[in-house]
C-alpha positions in Angstrom: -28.5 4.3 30.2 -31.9 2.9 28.8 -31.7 2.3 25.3 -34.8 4.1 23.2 -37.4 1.7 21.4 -36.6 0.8 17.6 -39.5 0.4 15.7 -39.9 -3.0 13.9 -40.6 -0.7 10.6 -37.1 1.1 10.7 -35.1 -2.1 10.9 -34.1 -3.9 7.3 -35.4 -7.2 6.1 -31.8 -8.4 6.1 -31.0 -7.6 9.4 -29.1 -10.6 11.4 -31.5 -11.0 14.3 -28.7 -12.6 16.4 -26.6 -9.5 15.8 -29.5 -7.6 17.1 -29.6 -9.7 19.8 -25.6 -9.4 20.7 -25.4 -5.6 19.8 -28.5 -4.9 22.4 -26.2 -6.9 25.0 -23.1 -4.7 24.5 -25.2 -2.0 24.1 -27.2 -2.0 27.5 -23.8 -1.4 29.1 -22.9 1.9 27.0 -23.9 3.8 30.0 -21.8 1.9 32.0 -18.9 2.0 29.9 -19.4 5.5 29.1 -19.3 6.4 32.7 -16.3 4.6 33.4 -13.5 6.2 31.5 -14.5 10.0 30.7 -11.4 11.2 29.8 -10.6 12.9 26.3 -8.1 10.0 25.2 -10.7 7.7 25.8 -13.5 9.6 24.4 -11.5 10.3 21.0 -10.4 6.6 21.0 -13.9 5.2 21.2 -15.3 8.0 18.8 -13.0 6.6 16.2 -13.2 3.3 17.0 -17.0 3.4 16.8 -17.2 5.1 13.2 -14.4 2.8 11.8 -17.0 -0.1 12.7 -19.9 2.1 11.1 -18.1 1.9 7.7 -17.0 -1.9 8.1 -20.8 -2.5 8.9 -21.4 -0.2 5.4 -19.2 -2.4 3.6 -20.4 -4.9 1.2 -17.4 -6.1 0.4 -16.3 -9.8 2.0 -13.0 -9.3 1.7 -11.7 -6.2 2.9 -8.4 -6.3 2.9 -5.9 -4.5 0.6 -5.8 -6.6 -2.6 -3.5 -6.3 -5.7 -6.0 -4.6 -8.9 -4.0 -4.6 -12.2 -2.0 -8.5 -11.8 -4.0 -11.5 -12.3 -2.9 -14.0 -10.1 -2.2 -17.0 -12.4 0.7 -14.4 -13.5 2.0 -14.5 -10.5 4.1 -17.1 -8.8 3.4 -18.5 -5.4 5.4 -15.8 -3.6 4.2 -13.1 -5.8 0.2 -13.6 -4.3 0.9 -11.8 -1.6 1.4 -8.5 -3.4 -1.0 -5.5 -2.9 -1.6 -2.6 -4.5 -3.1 0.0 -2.0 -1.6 3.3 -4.1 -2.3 1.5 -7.8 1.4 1.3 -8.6 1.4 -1.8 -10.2 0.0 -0.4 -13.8 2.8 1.3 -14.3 5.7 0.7 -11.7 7.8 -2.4 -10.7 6.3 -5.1 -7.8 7.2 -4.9 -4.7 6.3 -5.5 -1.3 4.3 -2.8 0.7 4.3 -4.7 4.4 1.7 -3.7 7.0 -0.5 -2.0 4.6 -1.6 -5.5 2.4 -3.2 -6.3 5.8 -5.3 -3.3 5.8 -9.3 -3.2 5.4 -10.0 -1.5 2.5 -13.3 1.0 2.2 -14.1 2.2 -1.0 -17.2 4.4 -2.9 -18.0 1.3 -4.6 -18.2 -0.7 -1.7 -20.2 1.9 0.8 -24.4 1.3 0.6 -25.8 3.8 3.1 -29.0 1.8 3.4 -27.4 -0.3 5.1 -27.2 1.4 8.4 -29.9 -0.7 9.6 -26.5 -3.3 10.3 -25.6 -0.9 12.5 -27.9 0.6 14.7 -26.5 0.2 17.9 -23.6 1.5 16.5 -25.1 4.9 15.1 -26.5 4.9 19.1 -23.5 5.0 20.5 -21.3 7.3 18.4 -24.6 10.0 19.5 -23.8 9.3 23.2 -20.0 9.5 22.4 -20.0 12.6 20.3 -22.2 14.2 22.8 -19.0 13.7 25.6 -17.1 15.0 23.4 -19.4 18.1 22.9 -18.3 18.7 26.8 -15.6 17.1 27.2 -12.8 19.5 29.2 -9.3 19.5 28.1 -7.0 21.9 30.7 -4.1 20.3 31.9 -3.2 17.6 28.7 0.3 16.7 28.4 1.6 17.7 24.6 1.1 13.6 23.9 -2.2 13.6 25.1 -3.2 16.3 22.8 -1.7 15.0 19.7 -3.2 11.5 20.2 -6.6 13.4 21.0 -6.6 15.9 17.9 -5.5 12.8 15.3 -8.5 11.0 16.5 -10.6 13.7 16.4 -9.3 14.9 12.8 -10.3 11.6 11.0 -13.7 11.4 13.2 -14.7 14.3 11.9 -13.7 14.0 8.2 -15.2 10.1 8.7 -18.3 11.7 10.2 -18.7 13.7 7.3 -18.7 11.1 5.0 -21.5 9.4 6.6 -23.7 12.7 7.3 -22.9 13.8 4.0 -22.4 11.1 1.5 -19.3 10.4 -1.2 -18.3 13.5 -3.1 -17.5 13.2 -6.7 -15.1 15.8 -7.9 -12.0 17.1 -6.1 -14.0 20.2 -5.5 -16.7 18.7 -3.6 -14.1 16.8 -1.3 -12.6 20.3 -0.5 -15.7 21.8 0.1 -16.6 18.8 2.2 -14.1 19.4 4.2 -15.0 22.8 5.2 -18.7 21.6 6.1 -16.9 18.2 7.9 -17.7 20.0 11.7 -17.4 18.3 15.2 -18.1 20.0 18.8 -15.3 19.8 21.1 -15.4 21.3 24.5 -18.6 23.6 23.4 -16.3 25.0 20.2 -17.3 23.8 16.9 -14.8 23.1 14.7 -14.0 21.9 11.0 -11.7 19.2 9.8 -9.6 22.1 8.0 -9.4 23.8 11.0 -8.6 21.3 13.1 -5.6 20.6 11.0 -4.0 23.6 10.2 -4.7 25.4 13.5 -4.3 22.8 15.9 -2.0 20.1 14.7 0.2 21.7 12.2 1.4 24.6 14.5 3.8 26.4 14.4 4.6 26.5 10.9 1.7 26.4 9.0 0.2 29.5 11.1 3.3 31.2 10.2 4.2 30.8 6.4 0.6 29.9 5.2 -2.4 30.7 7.1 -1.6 33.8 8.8 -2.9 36.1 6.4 -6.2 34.2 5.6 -7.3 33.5 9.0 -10.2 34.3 11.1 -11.0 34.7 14.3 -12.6 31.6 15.2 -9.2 29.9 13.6 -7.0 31.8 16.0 -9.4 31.5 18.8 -9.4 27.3 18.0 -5.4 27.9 17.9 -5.1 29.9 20.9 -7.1 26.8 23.3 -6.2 24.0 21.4 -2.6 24.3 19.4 0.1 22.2 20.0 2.8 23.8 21.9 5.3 22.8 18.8 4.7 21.2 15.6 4.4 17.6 14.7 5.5 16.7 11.1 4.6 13.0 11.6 0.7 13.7 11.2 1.1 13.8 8.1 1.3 10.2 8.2 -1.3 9.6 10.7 -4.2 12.0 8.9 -6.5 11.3 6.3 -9.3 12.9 4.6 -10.8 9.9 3.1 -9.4 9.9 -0.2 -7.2 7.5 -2.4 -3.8 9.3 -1.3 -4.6 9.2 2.1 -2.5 7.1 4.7 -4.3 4.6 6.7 -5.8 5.1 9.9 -5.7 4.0 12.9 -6.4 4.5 16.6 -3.7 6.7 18.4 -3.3 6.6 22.5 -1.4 8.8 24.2 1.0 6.7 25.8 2.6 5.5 22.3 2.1 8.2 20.1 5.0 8.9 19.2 5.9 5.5 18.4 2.6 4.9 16.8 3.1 8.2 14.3 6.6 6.6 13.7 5.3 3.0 12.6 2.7 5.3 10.3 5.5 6.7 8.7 7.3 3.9 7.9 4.4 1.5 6.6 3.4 4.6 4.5 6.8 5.0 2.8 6.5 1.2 2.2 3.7 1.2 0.7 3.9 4.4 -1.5 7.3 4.7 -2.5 8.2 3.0 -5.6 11.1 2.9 -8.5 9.7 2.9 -12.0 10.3 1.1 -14.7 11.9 4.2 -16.7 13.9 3.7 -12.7 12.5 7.1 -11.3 12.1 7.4 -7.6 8.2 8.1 -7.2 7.6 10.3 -4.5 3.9 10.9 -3.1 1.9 14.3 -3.6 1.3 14.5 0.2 5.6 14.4 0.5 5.9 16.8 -2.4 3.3 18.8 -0.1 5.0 18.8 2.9 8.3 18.7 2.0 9.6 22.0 4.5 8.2 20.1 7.0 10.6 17.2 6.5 14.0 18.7 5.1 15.4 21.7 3.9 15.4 21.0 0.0 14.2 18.1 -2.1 17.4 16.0 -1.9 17.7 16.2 1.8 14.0 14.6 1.8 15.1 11.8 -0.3 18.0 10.7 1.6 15.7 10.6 4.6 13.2 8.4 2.9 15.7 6.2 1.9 16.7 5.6 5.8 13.1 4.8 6.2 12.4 1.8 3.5 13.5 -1.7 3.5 16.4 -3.0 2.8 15.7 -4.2 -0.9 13.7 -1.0 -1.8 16.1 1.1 -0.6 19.0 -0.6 -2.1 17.1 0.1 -5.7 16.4 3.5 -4.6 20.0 4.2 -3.7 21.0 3.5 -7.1 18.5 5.5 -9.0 19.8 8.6 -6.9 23.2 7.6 -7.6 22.7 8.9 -11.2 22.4 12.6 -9.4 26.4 13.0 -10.3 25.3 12.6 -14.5 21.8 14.0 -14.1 19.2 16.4 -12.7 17.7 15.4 -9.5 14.6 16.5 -11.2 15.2 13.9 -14.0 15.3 11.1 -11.2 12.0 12.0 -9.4 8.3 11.3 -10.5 5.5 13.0 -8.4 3.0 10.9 -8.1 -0.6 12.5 -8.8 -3.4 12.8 -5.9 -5.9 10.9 -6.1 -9.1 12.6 -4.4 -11.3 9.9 -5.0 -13.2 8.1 -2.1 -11.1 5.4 0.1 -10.0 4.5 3.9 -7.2 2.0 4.5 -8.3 1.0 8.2 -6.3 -1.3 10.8 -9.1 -3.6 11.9 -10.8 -1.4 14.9 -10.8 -3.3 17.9 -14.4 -3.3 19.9 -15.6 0.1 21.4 -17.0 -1.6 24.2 
């Protein structure tokens, strides 16, 4: 596919030439590439892949990786350094270690500069030629696994997409409204990221207990082609709308789904469970959320996190519960507050070429 003249005008005076030089190698084969593997896995892999890569070219930050806020590190000793802070827990709860997630790349509002899309020209090329496959991609005859690997990557494309079409909103109210403008084209249907959530990947029992009445006809029409077959509780884990609460993302394929939604779950709970130091189990908003979706009542939920931490958290958190015989459960819980403010935890994106 022949690659359309830049102008020497358009490109930034900071632009890397040699990175020019490298991107216009990988990208001469885009058509190539492109050509090769048209299937919707594929497409929604390299879609997601290509616009994690956007932001990291965004970035100005050196170091990108999840790093501890509210501890200076001469107060901590050698072993202690390695302690992040992804869900700002720190100010007010006990350390601890949070695993996979201090290895994350960390994109914030404060370290997003939009002019900077000259670094990523080729880039910006590319996602066009991928997002117009998608706009005609066909998607009869997916196995249940294919879909749900397909729809998570196309969920955070699109809310990721936004971001960089729209800009950062401000106020909780903007991010909500954000996400009703956050569209993508799939098959010839155009969809938004709200719809693409709670009529495709949270079926059946979202449709039935909380959307039923407020939907419309495109909604129902999105569900009737593109719904699950059964619900998935574990995108929970795997979905986010770009904000400080959100889990991290990642790339999701088809053939390990499953197991990749489960590893979500379980370096989420690491990361943003904690005890505090007035020993309260803090739960996360998106938990308190979805909490049907996980168990029948509060206490049920909390015995399944506690399966689902390490050994030394969930030793602590086993003994603040304990207290359940002299106490409310109520008394030994803390929700912990959403935070709608502009982030994405991201597992370094491999190549999309």
């Amino acid at each position: 596919m022949k690659k359309p003249p830049i102008k020497p005008e358009s490109i930034g005076k900071n632009v890397d030439p040699l990175r020019l030089q490298q991107e216009s190698s990988s990208d001469s084969s885009d058509g190539g590439a492109l050509e090769a593997d048209s299937s919707p896995n594929k497409i929604s892999e390299d879609v997601f892949k290509c616009l994690s890569n956007i932001f990291l070219r965004l970035s100005t930050t050196k170091n990108r990786t999840v790093e501890s806020k509210a501890i200076p590190s001469l107060m901590l000793s050698n072993q202690e350094t390695e302690i992040r802070d992804p869900y700002s827990m720190f100010s007010e709860f006990r350390k601890r270690e949070i695993g996979p997630y201090k290895h994350l790349c960390s994109i914030e509002a404060g370290s997003i500069d939009f002019n900077r899309k000259t670094n990523a020209l080729f880039l910006v090329h590319r996602l066009e030629l991928l997002l117009s496959k998608l706009a005609s991609v066909h998607l009869e005859g997916l196995t249940h696994q294919q879909k749900l690997a397909f729809w998570i990557n196309i969920y955070n494309s699109c809310t990721m997409n936004a971001f960089l079409e729209q800009g950062i909103p401000e106020t909780p109210e903007m991010v909500v409204a954000l996400m009703q403008n956050a569209t993508i084209t799939v098959g010839g249907h155009l969809l938004n990221a709200i719809m693409t959530e709670h009529f495709v990947l949270r079926l059946p029992y979202h449709l039935k207990y909380t959307c039923l009445k407020v939907s419309r006809n495109e909604e129902m029409k999105a569900c009737s082609i593109f719904g699950l077959e059964w619900s998935e509780p574990l995108i929970t884990f795997a979905l986010s709308c770009g904000s400080s609460s959100s889990p991290a993302v990642r790339v999701y394929t088809a053939s390990q789904v499953e197991n990749e939604m489960e590893g979500a779950k379980r370096d989420y709970l690491q990361a943003a469970i904690g005890i505090s130091k007035e020993n309260k189990f803090i739960v996360s908003k998106l938990l308190d959320w979805y909490l049907p979706d996980f168990a029948k009542d509060l206490e049920a939920l909390l015995d399944q996190v506690c399966l689902q931490l390490p050994d030394e958290l969930r030793n602590q958190t086993v003994r603040c519960l304990e207290r359940k015989e002299t106490k409310p459960l109520s008394q030994l819980v803390q929700v912990m507050p959403y935070n709608f403010s502009f982030r994405y935890l991201i597992h370094s994106p491999p190549r999309v070429w």
